[in-house]
GUMAR-230042 format. One record per residue (C-alpha): residue in three letters; x, y, z. Coordinates in steps of 0.02 Angstrom, whole numbers, padded with zeros to 5 digits, always signed. Example, Ala and Ser with C-alpha at 12.3 -4.5 7.8 and 13.67 -1.06 7.14 Angstrom:
ALA+00615-00225+00390SER+00684-00053+00357
This chain:
UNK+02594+06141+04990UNK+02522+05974+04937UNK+02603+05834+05035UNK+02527+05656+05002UNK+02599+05510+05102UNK+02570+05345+05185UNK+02512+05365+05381UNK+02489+05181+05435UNK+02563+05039+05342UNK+02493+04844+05413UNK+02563+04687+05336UNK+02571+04492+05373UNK+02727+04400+05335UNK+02737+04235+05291UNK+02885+04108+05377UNK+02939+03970+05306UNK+02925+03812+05450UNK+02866+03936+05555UNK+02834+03869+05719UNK+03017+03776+05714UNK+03117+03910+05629UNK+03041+04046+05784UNK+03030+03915+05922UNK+03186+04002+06040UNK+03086+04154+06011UNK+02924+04108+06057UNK+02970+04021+06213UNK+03060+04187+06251UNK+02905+04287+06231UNK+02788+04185+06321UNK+02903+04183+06482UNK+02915+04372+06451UNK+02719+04364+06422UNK+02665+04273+06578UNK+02791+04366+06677UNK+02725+04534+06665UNK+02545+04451+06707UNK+02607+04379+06866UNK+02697+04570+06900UNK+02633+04686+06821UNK+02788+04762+06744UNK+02815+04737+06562UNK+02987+04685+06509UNK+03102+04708+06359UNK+03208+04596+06256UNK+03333+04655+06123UNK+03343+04574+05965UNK+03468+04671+05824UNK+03519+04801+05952UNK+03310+04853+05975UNK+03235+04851+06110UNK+03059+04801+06105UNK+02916+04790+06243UNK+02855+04613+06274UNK+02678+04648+06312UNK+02562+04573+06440UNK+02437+04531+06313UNK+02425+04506+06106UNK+02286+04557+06009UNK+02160+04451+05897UNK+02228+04256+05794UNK+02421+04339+05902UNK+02462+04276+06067UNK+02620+04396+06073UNK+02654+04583+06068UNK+02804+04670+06034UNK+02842+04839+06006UNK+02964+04978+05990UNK+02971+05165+05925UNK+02936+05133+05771UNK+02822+04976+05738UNK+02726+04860+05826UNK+02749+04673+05779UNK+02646+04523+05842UNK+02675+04335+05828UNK+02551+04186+05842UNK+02603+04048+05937UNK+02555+03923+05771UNK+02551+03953+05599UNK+02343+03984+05542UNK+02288+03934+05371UNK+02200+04105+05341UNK+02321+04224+05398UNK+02501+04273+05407UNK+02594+04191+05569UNK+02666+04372+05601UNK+02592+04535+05598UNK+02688+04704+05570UNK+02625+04893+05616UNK+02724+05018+05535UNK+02691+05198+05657UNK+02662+05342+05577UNK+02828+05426+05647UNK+02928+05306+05560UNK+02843+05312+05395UNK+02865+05490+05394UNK+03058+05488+05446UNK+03091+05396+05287UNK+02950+05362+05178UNK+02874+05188+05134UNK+02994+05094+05037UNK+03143+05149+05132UNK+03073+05102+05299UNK+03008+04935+05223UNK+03191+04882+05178UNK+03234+04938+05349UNK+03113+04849+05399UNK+03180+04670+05331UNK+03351+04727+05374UNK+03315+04700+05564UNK+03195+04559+05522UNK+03348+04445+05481UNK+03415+04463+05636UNK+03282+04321+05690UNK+03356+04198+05546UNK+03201+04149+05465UNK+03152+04138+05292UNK+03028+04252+05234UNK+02895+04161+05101UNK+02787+04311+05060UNK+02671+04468+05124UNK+02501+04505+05148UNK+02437+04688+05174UNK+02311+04716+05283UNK+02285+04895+05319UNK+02364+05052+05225UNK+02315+05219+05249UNK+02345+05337+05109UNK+02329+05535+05155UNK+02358+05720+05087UNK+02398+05856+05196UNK+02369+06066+05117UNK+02317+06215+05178UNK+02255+06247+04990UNK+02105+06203+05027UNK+01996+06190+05185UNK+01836+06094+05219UNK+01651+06163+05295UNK+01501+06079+05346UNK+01410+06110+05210UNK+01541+06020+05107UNK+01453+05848+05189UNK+01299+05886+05051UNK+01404+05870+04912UNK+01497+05710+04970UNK+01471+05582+04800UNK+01527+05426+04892UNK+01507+05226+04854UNK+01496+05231+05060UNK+01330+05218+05149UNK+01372+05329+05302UNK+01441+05503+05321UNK+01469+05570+05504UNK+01521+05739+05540UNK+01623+05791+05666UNK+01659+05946+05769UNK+01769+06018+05904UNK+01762+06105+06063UNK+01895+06249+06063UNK+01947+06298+06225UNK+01937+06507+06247UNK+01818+06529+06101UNK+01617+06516+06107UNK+01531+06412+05986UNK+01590+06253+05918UNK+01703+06233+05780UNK+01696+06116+05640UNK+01851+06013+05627UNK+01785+05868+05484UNK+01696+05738+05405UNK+01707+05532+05397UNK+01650+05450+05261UNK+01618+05250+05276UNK+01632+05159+05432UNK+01815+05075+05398UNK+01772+04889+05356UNK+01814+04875+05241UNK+01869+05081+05197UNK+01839+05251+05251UNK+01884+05421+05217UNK+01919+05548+05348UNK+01921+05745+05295UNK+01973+05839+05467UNK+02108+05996+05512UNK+02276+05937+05550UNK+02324+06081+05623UNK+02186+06057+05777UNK+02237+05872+05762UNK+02402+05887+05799UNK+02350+06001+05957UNK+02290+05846+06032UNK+02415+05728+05957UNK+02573+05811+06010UNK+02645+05754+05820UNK+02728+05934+05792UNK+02862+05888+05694UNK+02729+05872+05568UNK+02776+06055+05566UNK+02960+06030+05502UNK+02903+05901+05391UNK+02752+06047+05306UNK+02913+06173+05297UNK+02995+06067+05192UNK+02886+06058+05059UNK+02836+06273+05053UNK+02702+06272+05189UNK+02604+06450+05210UNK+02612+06438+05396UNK+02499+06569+05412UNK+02345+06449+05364UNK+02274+06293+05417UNK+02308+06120+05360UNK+02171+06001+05309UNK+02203+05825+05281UNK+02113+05708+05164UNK+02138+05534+05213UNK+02092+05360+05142UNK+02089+05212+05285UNK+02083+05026+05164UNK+02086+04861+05262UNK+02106+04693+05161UNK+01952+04648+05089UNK+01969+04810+05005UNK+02146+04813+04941UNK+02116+04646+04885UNK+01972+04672+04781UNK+02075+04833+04704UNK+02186+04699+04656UNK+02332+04733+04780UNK+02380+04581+04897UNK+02568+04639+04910UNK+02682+04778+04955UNK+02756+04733+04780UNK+02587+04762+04708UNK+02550+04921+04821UNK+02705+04991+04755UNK+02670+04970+04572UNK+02490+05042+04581UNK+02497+05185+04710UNK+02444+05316+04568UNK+02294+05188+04531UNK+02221+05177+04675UNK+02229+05360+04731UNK+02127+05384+04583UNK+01994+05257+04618UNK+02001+05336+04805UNK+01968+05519+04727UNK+01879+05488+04564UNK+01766+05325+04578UNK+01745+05316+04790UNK+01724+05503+04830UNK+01718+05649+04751UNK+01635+05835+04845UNK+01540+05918+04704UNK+01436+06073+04706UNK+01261+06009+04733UNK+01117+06068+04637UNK+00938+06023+04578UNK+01009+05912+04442UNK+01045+05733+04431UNK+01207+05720+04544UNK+01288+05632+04384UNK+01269+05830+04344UNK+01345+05897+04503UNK+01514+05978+04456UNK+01668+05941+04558UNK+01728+06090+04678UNK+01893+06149+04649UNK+01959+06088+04812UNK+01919+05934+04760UNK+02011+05930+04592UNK+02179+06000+04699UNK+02160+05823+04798UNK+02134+05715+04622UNK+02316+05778+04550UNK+02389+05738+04699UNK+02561+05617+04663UNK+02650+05527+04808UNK+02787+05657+04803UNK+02855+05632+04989UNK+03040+05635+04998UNK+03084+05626+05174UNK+03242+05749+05237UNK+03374+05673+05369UNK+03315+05802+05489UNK+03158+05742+05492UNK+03208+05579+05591UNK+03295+05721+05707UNK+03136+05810+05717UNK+03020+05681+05765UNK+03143+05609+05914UNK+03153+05794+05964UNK+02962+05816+05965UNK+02966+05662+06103UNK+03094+05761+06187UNK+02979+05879+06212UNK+02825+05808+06270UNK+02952+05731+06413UNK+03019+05892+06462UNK+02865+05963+06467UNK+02809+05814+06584UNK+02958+05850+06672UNK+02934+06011+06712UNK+02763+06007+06776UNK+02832+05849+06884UNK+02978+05941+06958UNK+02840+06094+07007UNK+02750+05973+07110UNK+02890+05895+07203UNK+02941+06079+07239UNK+02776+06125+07284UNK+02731+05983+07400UNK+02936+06008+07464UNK+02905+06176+07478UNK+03061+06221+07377UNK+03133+06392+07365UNK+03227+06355+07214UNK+03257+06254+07071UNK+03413+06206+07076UNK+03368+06132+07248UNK+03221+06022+07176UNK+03344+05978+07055UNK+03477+05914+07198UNK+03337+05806+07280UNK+03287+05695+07116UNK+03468+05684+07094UNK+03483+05602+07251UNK+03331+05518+07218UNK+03396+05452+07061UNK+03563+05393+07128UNK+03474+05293+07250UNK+03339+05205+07117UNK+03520+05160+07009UNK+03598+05089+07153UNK+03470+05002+07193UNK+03420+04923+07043UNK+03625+04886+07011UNK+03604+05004+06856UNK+03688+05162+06792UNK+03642+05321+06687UNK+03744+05258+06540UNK+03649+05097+06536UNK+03470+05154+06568UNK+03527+05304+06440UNK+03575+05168+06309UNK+03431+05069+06338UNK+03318+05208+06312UNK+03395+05256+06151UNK+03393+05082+06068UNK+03181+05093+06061UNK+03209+05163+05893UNK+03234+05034+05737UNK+03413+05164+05689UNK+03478+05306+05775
């Protein structure tokens, strides 16, 4: 398996009369805003049948936060002269359920639903990666790192019921304005909870049996600009390009030796991740994959919850935990004037499409 993909996608968008055109919105937000301040409790508000977290705070030049299962989008409260007036984080689950360009035009399909006019794009972030267990990484790989970076840090592991430590990777850069990371997925995703990375690796003639290393390029703007690319137009067009800038001009691992490292021959990892093509051709299952992966994290958090309210209950069954949060639950709906269809359908709308 060679799998090469796009793991974080960030792009401005540029509105045409900005402030005027998003004014109802904005107001919206900042009550939303300044309401879970004064509370505490973050609220939602559906726009195009998704429902997205207003958050208590914004991030840098964006005085409001939004977010869903499947981006993150921010808004300023006036247009700047430098940047885009809204900002959009595609997450990685969503890039993988359908690939770049089809969750792009998904994408601006929901974005009408605010009636604006969309004047342009700015990237600012894209992450470009290669997952295989062709090839695998040591430590002493770091010596033969050929890189136009000035850092390398190495990182390691702590692997719970073995002795020693275990090398997991290697950054290359410090990120501003690119880095590289070189680390095992398969530990990763340990921590991550992202199995469904494992449906996705199936799909494309995994050996199961070994280890997955990822190679992954992180680019922020000043980069991508000077590579020429300002656009997801222009990102589109010269994806083969820049992957071999990435691999053949930025970094390269050779085999070091007491030559000039002009000398130094490539490893034959190495040339595996320079023939890489952005082959990814997401499944429908996939999308079914990833919501199931959530749905097990929760019922893993459920289960551990219901063994404590049995345990401090002192339960002698299951099924009579069970009866108790029922109970419980009836009395939270009633309470809050809600029902189980309405929470359920509110839960299920955090995701851009079902």
């Amino acid at each position: 398996m060679i799998l090469k993909g796009i793991d974080t996608f960030e792009f401005g968008l540029e509105i045409s009369n900005y402030r005027a055109a998003l004014d109802p919105y904005l107001s919206r937000f900042k009550d939303l805003k300044e309401q879970a301040q004064h509370t505490g409790i973050e609220s939602t508000i559906q726009i195009g049948g998704v429902e997205l977290t207003v958050h208590r705070s914004g991030q840098k030049l964006y005085a409001y936060r939004l977010s869903c299962k499947d981006f993150l989008i921010a808004f300023m409260e006036n247009e700047s002269k430098n940047n885009a007036p809204v900002f959009v984080r595609f997450l990685s689950s969503f890039l993988w359920s359908y690939g770049l360009d089809e969750a792009y035009l998904r994408f601006l399909d929901w974005f009408k639903n605010l009636n604006v006019l969309i004047s342009g794009n700015k990237l600012s972030r894209v992450d470009v990666c290669l997952d295989s267990e062709e090839i695998s990484f040591r430590e002493e790989d770091v010596k033969g790192v050929v890189t136009r970076a000035t850092s390398k840090s190495k990182y390691f592991v702590n692997q719970e019921f073995t002795t020693g430590r275990q090398f997991s990777g290697f950054q290359i850069g410090r990120g501003d304005p690119m880095l590289a990371r070189i680390y095992n997925k398969t530990i990763e995703i340990q921590k991550s909870g992202k199995e469904w990375f494992y449906e996705i690796w199936s799909q494309h003639n995994w050996d199961s049996s070994k280890e997955v290393w990822r190679v992954e390029f992180q680019l922020r703007r000043k980069a991508i600009k000077e590579l020429g690319i300002s656009t997801y137009e222009q990102f589109i067009l010269k994806q083969k390009e820049l992957w071999s800038y990435l691999t053949i001009d930025w970094l390269s691992i050779r085999r070091p030796t007491t030559d000039n490292i002009s000398r130094w021959k490539i490893k034959r990892k190495w040339k595996i991740v320079q023939k890489a093509h952005l082959d990814y051709v997401p499944s429908p299952l996939i999308r079914e994959v990833i919501k199931q992966g959530n749905l097990k994290q929760l019922l893993d958090q459920a289960t551990g919850l219901m063994l404590s309210v049995a345990a401090i209950s002192d339960h002698d069954s299951i099924s009579e935990t069970s009866e108790v949060l029922k109970s419980w639950f009836d009395v939270k709906m009633r309470a809050q004037s809600k029902t189980f269809e309405s929470e359920k359908l509110h839960r299920q709308s955090k995701f851009i499409l079902k």
